[in-house]
C-alpha positions as CSV (number, residue, x, y, z in Angstrom):
1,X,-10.0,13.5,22.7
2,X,-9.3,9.4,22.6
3,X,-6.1,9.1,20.7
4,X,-5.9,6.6,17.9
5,X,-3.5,3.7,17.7
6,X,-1.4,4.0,14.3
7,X,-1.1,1.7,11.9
8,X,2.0,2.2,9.4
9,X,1.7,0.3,6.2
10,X,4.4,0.0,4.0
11,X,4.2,-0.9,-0.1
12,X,7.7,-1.2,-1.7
13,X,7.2,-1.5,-5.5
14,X,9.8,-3.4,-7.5
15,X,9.9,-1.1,-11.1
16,X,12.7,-2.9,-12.9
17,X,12.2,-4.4,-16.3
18,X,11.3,-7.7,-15.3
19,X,8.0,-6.8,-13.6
20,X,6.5,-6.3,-17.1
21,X,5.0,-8.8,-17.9
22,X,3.0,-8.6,-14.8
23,X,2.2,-4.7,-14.7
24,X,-1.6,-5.3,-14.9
25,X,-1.6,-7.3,-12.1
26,X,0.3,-5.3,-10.1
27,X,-1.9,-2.7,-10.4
28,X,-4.8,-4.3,-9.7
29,X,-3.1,-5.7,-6.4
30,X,-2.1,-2.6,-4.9
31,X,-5.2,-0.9,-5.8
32,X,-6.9,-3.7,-4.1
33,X,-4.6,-3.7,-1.1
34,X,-5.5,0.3,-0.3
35,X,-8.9,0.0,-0.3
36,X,-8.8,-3.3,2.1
37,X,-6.4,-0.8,4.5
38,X,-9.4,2.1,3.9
39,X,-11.7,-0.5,5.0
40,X,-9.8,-1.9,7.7
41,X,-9.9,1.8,9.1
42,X,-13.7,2.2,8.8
43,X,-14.2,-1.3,10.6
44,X,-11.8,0.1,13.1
45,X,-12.4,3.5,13.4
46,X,-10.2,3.4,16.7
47,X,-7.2,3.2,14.5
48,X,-5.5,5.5,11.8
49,X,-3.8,4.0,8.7
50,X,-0.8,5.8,7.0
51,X,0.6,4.1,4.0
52,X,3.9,5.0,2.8
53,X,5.1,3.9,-1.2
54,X,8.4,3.1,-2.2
55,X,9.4,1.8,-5.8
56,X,12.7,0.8,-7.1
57,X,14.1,-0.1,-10.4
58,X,17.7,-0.9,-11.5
59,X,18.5,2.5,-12.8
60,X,20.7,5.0,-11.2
């Protein structure tokens, strides 16, 4: 079995108030950025994705 090279993708998520305003488009952008990374991996089936998702805020 051909092993795949892995690709590690990393989305940090800034949650403090001052994001806001732009929530909407946040969203949109990191629902757009997975499915280019899901499509990268079908053009490229010689290579595995892993996405990892860290968000923050000024809490605690």
């Amino acid at each position: 079995m051909e092993k795949k090279h892995q690709v590690h993708n990393l989305i940090i998520l800034d949650e403090s108030g001052s994001m806001e305003s732009i929530k909407t488009t946040i969203i949109q952008g990191f629902n757009e950025l997975v499915q280019t990374i899901q499509g990268i991996e079908k053009q490229f089936p010689e290579q595995e994705h892993f996405i990892s998702f860290v968000s923050f805020n000024g809490l605690g």
